[in-house]
N, C-alpha and C positions, 0 to 999 in steps of 0.2 A: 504494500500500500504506500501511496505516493506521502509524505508529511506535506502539512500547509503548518508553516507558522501564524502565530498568535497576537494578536493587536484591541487597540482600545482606542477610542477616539477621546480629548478632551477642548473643553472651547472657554479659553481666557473671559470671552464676551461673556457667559453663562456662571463662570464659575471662580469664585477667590482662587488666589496662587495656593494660598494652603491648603484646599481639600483639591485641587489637583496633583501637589504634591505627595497626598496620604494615597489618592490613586496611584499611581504612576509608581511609589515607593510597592504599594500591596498586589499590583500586576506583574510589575520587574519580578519578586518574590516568587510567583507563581509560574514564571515560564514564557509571558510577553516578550515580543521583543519587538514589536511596530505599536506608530502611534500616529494616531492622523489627526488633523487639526487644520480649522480651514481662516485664515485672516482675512477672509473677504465679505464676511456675515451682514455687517451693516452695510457693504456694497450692490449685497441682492436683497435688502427691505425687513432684513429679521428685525424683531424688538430685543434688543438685549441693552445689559453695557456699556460703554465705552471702554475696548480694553488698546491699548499702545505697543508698537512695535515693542517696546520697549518689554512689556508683561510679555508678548511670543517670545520673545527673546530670553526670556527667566527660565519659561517652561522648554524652549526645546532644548536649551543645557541644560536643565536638569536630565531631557533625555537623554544627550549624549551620554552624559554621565554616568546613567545605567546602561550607557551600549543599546538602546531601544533604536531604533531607526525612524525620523520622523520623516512623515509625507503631509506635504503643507499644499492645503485649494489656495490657488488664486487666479484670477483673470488679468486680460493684459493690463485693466484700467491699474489697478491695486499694484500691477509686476511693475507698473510706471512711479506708480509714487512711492515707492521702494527703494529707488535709484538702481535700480536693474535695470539692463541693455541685452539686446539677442549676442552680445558678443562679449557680456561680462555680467556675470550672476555672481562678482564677489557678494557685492550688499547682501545676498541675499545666503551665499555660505556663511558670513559672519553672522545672518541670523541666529543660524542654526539649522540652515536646511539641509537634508540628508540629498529627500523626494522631493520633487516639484509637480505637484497633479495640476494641471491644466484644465481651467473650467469653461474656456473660454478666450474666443479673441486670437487664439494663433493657427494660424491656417499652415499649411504642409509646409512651403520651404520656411517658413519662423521653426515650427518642431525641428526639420532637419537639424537646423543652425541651431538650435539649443541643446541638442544631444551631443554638439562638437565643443561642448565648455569645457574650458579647462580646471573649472573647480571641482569636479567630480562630481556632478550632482545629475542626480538620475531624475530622467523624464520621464513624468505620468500619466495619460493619455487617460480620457474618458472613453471609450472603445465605439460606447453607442450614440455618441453626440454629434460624431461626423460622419457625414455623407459618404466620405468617402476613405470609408475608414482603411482600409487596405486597401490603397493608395498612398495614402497616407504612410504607410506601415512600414510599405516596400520602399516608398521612397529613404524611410528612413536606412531601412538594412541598406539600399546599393548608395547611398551619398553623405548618412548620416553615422553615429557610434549606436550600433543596435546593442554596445555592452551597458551603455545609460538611454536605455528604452524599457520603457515597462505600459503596461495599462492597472489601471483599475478601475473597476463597474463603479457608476454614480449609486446613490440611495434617496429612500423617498419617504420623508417623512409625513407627507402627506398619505391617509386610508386609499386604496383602491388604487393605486398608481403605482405599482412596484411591478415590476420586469417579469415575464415567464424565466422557470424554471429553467426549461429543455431550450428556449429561445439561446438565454442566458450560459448555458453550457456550447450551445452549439457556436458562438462567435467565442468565446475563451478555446475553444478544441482549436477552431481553425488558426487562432495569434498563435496557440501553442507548437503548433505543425512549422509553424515560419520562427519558432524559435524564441517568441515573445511572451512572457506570464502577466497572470490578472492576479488581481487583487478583486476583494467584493465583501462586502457588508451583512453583517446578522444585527438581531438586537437583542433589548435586554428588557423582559416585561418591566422588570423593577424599576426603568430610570424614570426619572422625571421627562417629562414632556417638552425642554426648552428649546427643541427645534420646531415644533408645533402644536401649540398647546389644547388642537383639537384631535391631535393624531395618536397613535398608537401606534409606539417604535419606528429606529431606524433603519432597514434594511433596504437589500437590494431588490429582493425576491419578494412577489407578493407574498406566495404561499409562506414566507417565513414570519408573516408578521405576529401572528399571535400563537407559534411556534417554540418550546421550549428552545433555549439556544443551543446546550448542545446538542440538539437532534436537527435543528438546520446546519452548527458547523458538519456534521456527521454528513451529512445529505450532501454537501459542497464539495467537502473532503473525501469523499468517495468517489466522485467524479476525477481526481486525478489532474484537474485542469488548473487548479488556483492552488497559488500556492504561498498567498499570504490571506488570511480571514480576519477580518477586526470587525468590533462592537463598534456603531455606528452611533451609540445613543451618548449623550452627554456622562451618564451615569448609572453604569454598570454595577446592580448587586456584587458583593464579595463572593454570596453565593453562585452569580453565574459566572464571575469569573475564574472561578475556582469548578465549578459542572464544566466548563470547555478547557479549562489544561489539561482536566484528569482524564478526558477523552483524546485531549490531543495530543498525548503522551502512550495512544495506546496504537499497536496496529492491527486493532478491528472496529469492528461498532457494535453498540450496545444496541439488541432492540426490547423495549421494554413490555413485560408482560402482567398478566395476572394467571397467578395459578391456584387450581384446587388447593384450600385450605387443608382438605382429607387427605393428600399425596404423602406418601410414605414418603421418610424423610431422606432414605437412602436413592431414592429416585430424586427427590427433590436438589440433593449436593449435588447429583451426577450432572442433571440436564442445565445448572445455572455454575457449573464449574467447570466444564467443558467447553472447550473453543469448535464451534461447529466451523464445518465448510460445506456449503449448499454442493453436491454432486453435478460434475457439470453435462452430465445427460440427463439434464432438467425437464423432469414430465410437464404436462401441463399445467396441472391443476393442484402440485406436491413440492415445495420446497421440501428436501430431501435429507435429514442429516445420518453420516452411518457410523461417526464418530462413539455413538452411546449404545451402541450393539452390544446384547450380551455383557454390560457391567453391572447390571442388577438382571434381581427376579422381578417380571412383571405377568402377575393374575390379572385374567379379564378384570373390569371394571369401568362401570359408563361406559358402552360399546352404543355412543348414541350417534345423533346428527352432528356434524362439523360441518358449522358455516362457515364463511368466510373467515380468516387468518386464525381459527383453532388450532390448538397444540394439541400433539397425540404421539404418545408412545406404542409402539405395537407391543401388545403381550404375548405370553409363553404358546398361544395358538399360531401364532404366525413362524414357528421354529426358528430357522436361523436368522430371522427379520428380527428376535425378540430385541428389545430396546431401542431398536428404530425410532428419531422422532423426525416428526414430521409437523408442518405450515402447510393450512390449506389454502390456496391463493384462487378457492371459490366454494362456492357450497356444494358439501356432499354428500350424500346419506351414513347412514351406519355401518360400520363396517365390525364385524365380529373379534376381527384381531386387534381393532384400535382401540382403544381408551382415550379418550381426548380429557388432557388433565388440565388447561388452561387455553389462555388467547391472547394474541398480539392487540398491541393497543392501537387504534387507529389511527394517530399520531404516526405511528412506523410503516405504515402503509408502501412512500418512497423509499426507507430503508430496505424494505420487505423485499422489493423488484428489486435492488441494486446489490444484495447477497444472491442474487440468483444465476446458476452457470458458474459458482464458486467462484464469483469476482471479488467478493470481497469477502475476509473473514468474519464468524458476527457472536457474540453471548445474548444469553436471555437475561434481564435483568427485571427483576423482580419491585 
């Protein structure tokens, strides 16, 4: 499984130095190592603060200082009063800039000529903003430095207005192909609302919006395409930040369940302590695991219906099947050798499709 590192957004404009500080010190802790941060807030109409080059400048050396790598929005108007030039981004290393995400305002040969800086500072591409995005891309690989090129997906703080999924994968596959990575945004139910105070979260993805976050990093990171994920909200719980290290530190994915209460305990350790791998002569209607064969005894019991995403172990009738489990990926009737002792929670649904053909490794989690 491909790793995507770990990030957190914070906004001067939204928030004192010191509880960005208490962030920033309790994410380094934990495994972050990107941090996004946009200086251009009250240049597109948000209600915030007044915060000063001066405040960015506090907080991205503080990044530096934990080795975090900051990626900073801005558009050309803001890249002007900055005293940045296409032919000299010191102003803007002295800031503190690692990344430079582009939100605007530079058309393809400006991007060329800014990947040729000589301050080392890598260029961030919004992927879906231009027309003519690969164009753009290529022009950069054959005239420009494709070692300081990158993208990364916008987010939407606004309800209803967040990116497909598969769309969203499918232009990250094809930069990847040409040798360029994305970046892309989750949220965090917990934060405060200070990018939209009608909205609910910041993400890239629709479907991620009212999504635990580590089962959207889970979903992004299985795709293999991105391979920096960051919290898009002002103010990320401890708890969630601490739910996506613990998964992003692992190489499978958790899909989370509910099982019989009555399940013998010896069945119970086996099926939630075992690393399945879905068999990759994948039936139709059967994610398939044969990891749990024959390590316990299993007696009929509940030999009933399994609808859609039921857990089922096969019992001592099914012979050398015995401890088979199995994911039904639709409804089935009863089957005499199954026991179905639990079900995948709907939530896992896209997890459920993307361990299937043993592409990704997966646990049940309880």
């Amino acid at each position: 499984m491909k790793k995507a590192e770990i990030g957190l957004s914070v906004y001067p404009d939204f928030q004192s130095y010191a509880v960005i500080e208490q962030q920033l010190l309790a994410a380094s802790d934990l495994g972050y190592t990107h941090v996004f941060t946009s200086i251009q807030l009250g240049n597109l109409g948000f209600e915030r603060s007044e915060a000063s080059p001066s405040d960015f400048k506090k907080v991205l050396h503080l990044c530096q200082k934990l080795k975090m790598c900051t990626h900073v929005d801005i558009n050309d108007q803001v890249f002007k009063q900055l005293g940045a030039s296409l032919d000299n981004l010191e102003p803007l290393k002295v800031l503190g800039v690692d990344v430079l995400r582009l939100d605007g305002g530079f058309g393809i040969e400006e991007t060329v000529q800014l990947t040729l800086n000589k301050q080392g500072i890598v260029i961030e591409d919004n992927p879906v903003m231009h027309p003519q995005l690969f164009k753009k891309a290529r022009a950069v690989l054959e005239r420009g430095n494709p070692l300081q090129y990158r993208m990364c997906h916008n987010f939407f703080p606004r309800n209803e207005t967040g990116l497909d999924f598969d769309h969203t994968q499918e232009i990250s596959s094809k930069l990847l192909e040409m040798g360029l990575n994305s970046g892309i945004f989750i949220t965090s139910q917990s934060s405060t609302n200070d990018l939209n105070l009608t909205g609910n979260g910041v993400c890239t993805v629709e479907d991620h919006r009212y999504l635990p976050a580590e089962l959207a990093f889970s979903e992004l990171r299985n795709t293999g395409v991105y391979d920096v994920i960051l919290f898009g909200d002002s103010h990320p719980s401890v708890e969630d930040l601490k739910a996506v290290s613990e998964i992003a530190r692992k190489d499978y994915c958790e899909l989370e369940v509910w099982l019989d209460q009555a399940l013998p305990t010896d069945q119970k350790t086996v099926v939630l302590e075992t690393l399945h791998h879905a068999r990759i002569d994948q039936p139709k209607s059967l994610v398939r695991s044969t990891q749990t064969r024959k390590r316990m005894k299993v007696t009929p019991y509940r030999c009933i219906q399994r609808p859609y995403l039921s857990i089922t172990l096969d019992n001592d009738r099914s012979n050398r099947y015995e401890g088979e489990l199995q994911i039904t990926l639709e409804d089935l009737g009863p089957n005499p050798v199954c026991n179905v002792i639990g079900q995948v929670k709907p939530t896992c649904k896209r997890l459920l499709e993307q361990v299937k053909y043993s592409q990704v490794s997966f646990k049940l989690k309880e």
